[in-house]
N, CA, C and O atoms as a DFTB+ gen file, in Angstrom:
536 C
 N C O
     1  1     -72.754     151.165      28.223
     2  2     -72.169     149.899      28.643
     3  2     -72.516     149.650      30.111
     4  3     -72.452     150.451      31.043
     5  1     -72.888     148.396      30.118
     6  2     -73.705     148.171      31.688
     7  2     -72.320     147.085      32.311
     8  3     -71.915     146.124      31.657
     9  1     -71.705     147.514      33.775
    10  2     -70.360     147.365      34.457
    11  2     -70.747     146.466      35.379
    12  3     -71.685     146.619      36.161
    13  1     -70.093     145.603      35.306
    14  2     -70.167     144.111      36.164
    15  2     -69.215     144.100      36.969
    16  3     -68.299     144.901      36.785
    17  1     -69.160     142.935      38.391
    18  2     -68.294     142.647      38.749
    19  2     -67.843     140.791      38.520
    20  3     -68.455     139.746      38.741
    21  1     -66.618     141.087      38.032
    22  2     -66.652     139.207      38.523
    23  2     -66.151     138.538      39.250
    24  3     -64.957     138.625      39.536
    25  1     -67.024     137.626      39.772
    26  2     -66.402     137.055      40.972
    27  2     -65.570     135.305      40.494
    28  3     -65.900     134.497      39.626
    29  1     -64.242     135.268      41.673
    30  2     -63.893     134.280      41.522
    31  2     -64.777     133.084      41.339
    32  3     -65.997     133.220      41.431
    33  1     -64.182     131.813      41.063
    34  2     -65.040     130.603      41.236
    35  2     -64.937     130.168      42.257
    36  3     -63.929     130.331      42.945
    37  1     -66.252     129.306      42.724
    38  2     -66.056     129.330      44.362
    39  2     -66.830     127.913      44.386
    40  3     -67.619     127.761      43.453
    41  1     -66.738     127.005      45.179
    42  2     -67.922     125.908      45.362
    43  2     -68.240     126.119      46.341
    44  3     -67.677     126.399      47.399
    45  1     -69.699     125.925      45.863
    46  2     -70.753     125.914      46.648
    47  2     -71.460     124.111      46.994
    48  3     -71.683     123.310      46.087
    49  1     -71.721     123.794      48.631
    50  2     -72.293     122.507      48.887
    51  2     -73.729     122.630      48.668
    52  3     -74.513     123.444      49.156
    53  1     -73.934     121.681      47.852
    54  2     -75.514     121.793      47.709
    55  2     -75.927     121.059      48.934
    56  3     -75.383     119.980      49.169
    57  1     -76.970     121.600      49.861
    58  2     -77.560     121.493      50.802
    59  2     -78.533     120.456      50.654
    60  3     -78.249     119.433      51.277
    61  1     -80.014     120.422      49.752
    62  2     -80.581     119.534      49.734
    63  2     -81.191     120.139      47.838
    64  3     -81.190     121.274      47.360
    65  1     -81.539     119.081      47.349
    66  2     -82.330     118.916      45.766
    67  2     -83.556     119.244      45.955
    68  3     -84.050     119.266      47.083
    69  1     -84.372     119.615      44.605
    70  2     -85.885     119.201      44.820
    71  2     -86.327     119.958      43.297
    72  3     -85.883     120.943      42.706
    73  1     -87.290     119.097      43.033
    74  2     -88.030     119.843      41.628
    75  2     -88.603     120.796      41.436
    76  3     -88.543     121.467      40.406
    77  1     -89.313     121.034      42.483
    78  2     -89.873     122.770      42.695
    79  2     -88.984     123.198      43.727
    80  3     -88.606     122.552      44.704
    81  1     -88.652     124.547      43.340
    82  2     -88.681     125.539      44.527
    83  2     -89.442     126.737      44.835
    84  3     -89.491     127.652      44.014
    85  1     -89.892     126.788      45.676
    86  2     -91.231     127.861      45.572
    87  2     -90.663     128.773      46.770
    88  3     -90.304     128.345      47.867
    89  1     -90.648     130.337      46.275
    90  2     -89.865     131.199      47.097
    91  2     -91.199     132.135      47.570
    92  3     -91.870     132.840      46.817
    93  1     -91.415     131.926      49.177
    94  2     -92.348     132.564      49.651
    95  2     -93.515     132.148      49.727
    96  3     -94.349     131.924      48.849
    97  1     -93.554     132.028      51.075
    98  2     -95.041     131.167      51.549
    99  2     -96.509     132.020      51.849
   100  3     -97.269     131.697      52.762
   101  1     -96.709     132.912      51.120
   102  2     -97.937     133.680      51.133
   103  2     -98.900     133.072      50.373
   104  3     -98.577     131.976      49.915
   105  1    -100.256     133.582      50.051
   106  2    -101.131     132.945      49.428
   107  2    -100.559     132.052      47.965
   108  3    -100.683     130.899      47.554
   109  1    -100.163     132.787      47.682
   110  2     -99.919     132.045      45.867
   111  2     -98.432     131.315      46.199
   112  3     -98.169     130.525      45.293
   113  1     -97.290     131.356      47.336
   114  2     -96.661     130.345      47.301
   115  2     -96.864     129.049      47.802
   116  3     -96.483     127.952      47.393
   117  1     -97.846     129.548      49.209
   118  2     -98.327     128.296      49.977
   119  2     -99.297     127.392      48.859
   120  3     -99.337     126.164      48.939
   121  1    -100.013     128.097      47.889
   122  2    -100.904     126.947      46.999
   123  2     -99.931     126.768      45.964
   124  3    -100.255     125.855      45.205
   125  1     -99.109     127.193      45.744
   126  2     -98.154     126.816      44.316
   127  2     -97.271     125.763      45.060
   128  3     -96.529     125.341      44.173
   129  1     -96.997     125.191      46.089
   130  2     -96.415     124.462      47.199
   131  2     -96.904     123.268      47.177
   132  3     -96.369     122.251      46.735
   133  1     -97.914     123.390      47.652
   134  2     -99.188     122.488      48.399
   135  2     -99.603     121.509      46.533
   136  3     -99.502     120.293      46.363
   137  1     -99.962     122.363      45.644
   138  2    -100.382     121.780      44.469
   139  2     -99.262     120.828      43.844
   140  3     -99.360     119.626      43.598
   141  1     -98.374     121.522      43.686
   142  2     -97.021     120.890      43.177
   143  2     -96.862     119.293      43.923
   144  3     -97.012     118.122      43.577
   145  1     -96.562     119.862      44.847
   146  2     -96.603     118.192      46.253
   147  2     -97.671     117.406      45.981
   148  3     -97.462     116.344      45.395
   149  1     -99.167     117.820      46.397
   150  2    -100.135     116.872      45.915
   151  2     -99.614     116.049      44.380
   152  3     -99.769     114.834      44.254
   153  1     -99.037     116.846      43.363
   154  2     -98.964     116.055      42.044
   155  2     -98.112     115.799      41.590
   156  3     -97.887     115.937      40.387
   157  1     -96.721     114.950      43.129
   158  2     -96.079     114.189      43.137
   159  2     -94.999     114.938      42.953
   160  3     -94.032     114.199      43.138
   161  1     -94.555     116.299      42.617
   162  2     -93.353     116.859      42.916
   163  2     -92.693     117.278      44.143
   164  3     -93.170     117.805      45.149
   165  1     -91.033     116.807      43.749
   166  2     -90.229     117.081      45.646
   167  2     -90.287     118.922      45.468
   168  3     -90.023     119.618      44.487
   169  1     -90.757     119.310      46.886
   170  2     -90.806     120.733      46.654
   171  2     -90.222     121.124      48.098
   172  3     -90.584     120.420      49.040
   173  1     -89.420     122.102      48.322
   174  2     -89.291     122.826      48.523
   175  2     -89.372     124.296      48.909
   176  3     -89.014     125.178      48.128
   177  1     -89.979     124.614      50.458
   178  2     -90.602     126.297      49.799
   179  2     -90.013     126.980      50.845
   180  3     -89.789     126.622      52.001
   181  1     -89.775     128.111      50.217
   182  2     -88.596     128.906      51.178
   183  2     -89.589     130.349      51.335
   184  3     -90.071     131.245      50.642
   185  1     -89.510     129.841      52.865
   186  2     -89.792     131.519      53.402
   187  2     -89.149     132.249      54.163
   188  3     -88.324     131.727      54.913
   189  1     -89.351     133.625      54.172
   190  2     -88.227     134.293      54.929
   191  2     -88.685     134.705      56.318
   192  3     -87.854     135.353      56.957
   193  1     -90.084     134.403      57.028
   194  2     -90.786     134.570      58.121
   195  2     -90.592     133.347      58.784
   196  3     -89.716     132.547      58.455
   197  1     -91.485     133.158      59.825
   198  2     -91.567     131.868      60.888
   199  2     -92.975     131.411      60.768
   200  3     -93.354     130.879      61.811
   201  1     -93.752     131.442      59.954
   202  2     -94.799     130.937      59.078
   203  2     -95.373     131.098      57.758
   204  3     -95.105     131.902      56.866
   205  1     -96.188     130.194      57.824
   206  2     -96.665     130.540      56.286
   207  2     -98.229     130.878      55.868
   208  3     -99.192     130.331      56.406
   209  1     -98.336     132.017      54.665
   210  2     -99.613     132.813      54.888
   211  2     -99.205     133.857      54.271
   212  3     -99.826     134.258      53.286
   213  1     -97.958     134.571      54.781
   214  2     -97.965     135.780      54.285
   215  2     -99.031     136.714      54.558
   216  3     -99.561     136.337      55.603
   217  1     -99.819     138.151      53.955
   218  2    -100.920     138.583      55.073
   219  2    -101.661     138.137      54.519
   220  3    -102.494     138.957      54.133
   221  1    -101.938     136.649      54.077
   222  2    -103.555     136.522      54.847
   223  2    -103.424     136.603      56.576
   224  3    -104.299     136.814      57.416
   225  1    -102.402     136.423      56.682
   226  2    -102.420     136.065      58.131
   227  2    -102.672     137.796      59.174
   228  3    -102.857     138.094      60.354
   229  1    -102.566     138.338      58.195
   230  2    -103.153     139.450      58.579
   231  2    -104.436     140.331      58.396
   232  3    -104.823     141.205      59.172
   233  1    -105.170     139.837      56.925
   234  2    -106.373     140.416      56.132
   235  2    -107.353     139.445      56.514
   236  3    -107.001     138.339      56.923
   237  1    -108.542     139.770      56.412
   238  2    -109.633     139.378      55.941
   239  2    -109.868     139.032      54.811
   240  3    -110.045     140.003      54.075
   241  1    -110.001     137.567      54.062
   242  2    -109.767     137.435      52.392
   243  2    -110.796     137.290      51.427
   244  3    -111.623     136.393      51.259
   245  1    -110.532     138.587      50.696
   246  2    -111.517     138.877      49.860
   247  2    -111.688     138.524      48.261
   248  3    -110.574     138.451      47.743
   249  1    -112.638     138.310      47.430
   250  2    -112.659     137.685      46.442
   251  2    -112.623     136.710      45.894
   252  3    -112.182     136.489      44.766
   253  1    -113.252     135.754      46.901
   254  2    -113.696     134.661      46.759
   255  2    -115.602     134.473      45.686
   256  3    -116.066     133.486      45.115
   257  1    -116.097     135.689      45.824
   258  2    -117.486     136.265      45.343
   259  2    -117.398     136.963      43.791
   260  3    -116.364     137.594      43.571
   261  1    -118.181     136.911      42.944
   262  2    -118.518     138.117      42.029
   263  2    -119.340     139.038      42.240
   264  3    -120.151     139.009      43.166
   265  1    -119.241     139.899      41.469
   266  2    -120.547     141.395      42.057
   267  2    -121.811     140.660      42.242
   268  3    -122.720     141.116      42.937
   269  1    -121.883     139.506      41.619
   270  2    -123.854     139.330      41.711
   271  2    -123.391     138.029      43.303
   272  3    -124.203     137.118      43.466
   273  1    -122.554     138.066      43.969
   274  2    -122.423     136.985      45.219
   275  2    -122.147     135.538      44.976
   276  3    -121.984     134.662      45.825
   277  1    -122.126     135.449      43.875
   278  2    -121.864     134.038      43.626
   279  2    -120.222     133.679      43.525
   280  3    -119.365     134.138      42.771
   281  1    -120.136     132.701      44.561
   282  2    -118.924     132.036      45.198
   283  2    -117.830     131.983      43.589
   284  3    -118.695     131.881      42.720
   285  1    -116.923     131.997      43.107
   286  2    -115.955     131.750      41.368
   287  2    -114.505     131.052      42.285
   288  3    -113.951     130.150      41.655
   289  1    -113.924     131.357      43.555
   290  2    -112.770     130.325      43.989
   291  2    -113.190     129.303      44.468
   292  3    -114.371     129.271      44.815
   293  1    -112.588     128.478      44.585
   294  2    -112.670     126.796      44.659
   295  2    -110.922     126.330      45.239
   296  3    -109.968     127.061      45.501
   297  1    -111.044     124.984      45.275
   298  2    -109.800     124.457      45.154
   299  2    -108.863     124.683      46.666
   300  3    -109.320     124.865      47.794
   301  1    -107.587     124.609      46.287
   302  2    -107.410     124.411      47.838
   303  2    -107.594     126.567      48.467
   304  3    -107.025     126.910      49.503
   305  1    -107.971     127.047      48.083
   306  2    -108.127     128.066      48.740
   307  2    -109.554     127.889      49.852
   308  3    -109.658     128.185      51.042
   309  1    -110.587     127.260      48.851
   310  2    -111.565     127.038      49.624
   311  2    -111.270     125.995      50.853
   312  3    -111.911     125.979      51.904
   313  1    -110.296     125.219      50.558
   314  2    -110.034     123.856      51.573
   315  2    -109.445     124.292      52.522
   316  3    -109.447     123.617      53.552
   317  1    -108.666     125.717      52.480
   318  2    -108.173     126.120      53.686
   319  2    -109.141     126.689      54.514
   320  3    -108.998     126.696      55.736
   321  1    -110.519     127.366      53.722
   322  2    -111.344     128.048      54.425
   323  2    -111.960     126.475      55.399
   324  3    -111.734     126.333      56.601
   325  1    -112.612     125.615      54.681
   326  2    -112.973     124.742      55.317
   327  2    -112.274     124.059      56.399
   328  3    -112.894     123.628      57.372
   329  1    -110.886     123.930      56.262
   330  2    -110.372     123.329      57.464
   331  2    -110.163     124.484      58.353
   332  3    -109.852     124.084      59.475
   333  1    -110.222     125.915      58.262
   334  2    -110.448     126.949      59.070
   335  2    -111.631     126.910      60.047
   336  3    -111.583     126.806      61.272
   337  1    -112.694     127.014      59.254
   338  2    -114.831     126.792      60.288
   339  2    -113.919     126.034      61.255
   340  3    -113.530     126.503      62.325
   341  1    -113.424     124.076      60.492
   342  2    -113.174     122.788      61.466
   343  2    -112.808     123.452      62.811
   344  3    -113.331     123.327      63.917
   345  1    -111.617     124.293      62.343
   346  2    -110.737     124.685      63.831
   347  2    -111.437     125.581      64.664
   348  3    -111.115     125.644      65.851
   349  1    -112.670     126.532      64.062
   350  2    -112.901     127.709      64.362
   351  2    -112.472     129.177      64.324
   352  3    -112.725     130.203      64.955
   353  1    -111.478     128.694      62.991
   354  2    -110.966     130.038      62.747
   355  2    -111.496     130.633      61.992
   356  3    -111.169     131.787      61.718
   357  1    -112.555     129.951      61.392
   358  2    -113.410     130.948      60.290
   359  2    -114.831     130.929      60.307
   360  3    -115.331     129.805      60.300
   361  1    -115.725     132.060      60.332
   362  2    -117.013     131.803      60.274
   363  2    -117.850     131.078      58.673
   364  3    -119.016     130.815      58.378
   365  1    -116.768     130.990      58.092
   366  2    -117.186     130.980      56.885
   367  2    -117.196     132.027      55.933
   368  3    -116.702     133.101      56.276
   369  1    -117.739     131.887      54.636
   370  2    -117.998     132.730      53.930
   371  2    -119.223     133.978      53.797
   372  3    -120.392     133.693      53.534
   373  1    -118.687     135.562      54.050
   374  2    -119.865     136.440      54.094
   375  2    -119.418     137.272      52.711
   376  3    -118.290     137.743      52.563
   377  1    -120.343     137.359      51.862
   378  2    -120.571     137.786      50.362
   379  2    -119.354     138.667      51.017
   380  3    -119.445     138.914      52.220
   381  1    -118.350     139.097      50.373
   382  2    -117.345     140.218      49.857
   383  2    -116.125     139.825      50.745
   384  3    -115.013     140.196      50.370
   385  1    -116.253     139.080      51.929
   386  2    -114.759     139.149      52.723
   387  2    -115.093     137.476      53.593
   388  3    -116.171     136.983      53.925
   389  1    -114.056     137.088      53.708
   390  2    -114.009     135.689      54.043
   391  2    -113.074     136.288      55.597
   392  3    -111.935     136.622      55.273
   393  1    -113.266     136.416      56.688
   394  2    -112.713     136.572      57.957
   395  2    -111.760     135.358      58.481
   396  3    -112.186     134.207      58.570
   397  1    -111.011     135.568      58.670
   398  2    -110.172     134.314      59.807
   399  2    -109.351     134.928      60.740
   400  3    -108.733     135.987      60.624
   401  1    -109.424     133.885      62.016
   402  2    -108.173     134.084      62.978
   403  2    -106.669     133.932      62.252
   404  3    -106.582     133.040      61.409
   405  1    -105.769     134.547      62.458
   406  2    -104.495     134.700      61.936
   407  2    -103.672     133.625      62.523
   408  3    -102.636     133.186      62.023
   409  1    -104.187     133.259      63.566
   410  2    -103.349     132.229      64.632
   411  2    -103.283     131.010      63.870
   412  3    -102.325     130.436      63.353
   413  1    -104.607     130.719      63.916
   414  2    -105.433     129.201      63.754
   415  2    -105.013     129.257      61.730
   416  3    -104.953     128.261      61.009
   417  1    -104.858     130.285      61.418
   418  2    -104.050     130.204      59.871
   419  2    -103.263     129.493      59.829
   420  3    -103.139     128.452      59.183
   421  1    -102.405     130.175      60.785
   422  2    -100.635     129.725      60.668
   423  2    -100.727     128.127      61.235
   424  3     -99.793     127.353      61.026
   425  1    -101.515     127.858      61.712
   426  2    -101.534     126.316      62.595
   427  2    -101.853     125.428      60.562
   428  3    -100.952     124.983      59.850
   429  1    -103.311     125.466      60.228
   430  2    -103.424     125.022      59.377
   431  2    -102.314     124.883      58.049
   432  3    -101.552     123.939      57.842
   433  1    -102.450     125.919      57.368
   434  2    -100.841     126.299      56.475
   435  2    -100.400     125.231      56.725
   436  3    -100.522     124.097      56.261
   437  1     -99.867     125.688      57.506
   438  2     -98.761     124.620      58.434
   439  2     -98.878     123.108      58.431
   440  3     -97.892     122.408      58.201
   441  1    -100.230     122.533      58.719
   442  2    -100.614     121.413      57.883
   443  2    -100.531     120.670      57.155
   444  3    -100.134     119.505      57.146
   445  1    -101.100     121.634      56.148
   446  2    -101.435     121.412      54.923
   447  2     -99.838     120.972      53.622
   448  3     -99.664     120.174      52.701
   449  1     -99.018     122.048      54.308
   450  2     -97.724     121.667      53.350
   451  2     -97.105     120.797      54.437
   452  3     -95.884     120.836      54.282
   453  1     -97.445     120.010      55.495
   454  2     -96.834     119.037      55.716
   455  2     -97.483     117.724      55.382
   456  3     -96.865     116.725      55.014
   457  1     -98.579     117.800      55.517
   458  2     -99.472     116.795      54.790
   459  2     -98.867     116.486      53.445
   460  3     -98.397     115.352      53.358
   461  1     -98.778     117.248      52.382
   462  2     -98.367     117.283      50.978
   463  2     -96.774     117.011      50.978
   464  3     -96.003     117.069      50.021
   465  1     -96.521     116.715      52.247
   466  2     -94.775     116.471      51.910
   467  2     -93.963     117.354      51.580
   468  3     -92.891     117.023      51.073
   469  1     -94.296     118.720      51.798
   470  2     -93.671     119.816      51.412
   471  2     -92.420     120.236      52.461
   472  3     -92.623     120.518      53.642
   473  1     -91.416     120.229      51.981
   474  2     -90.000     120.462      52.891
   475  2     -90.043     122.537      53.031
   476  3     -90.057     123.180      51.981
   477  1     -90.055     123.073      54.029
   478  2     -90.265     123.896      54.355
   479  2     -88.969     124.889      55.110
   480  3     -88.444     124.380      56.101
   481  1     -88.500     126.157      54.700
   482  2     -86.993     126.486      55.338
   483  2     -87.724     127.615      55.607
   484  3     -88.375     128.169      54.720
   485  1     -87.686     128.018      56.745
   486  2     -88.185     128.950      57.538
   487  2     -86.834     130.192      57.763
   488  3     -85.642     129.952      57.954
   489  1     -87.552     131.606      57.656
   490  2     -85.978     132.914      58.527
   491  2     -85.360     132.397      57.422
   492  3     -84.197     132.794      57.484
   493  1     -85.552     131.527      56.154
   494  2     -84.407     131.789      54.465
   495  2     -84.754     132.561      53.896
   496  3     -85.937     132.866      54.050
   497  1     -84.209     133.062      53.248
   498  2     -84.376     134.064      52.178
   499  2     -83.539     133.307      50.673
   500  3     -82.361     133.141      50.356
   501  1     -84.953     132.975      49.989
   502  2     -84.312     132.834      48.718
   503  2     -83.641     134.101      47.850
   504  3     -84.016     135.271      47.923
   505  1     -82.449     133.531      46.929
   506  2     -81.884     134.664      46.158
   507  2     -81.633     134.460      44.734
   508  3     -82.011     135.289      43.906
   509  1     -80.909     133.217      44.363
   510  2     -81.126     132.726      43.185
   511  2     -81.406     131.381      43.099
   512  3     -81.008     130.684      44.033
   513  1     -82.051     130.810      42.112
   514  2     -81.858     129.996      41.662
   515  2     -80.882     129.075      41.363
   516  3     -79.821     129.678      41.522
   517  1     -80.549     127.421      40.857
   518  2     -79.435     126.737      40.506
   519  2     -80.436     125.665      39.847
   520  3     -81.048     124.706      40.318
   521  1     -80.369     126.099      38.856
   522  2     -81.461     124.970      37.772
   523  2     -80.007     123.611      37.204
   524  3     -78.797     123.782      37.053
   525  1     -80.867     122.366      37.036
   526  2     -79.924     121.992      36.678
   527  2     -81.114     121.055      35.342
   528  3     -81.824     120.053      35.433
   529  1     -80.835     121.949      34.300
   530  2     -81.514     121.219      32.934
   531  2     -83.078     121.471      32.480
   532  3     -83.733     121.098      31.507
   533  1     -83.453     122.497      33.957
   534  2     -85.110     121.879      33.571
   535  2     -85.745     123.476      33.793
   536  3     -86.949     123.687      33.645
């Protein structure tokens, strides 16, 4: 038998709505963010840092190539690389590792989900969810 606790009922103020919520702004939240917004959903993305990136903002990003060098990502991963060269944070693409400044990351990111209308809570830490129907 698995032992619970239960807690009183309590209200809670809902702070603000939105159709997505996307918990964590690293590679796959910042594009699960950014995509959602472009295709007209209110989103929401909660990170628990003071930017967004997660470590790319620390790596060199790799796997953008297959073993024989030919480029297989696309899409906004590549669009970040490109608005990266713009700034000079990236030399571009070298077969196996895609290099960037970590700085000039966090500037773009940063951008990009404001461009897309993306509402952004920075130092949050998501915990649960509160679906209502969907």
């Amino acid at each position: 038998m698995v032992e619970g606790i239960i807690e009183p009922q309590r209200e809670i103020p809902v702070a603000m709505k939105a159709d997505v919520v996307v918990a964590g702004g690293g590679p796959a939240g910042f594009v699960a963010a950014v995509t959602a917004a472009r295709n007209g959903a209110e989103v929401v993305l909660v990170e628990q840092a003071n930017y967004i990136g997660g470590l790319l903002a620390c790596l060199s990003i790799m796997g953008f190539h297959n073993n024989q060098g030919e480029q297989v990502i696309f899409g906004i991963a590549q669009e970040l690389v490109d608005r990266l060269v713009v700034r000079g944070g990236s030399p571009g693409h070298i077969v196996g590792h895609t290099y960037i400044d970590s700085e000039i990351l966090k500037i773009v990111t940063q951008e990009m989900v404001e461009e897309a209308g993306v509402k952004v809570l920075f130092h949050t830490l998501a915990v649960a969810p509160i679906m209502d129907g969907k």
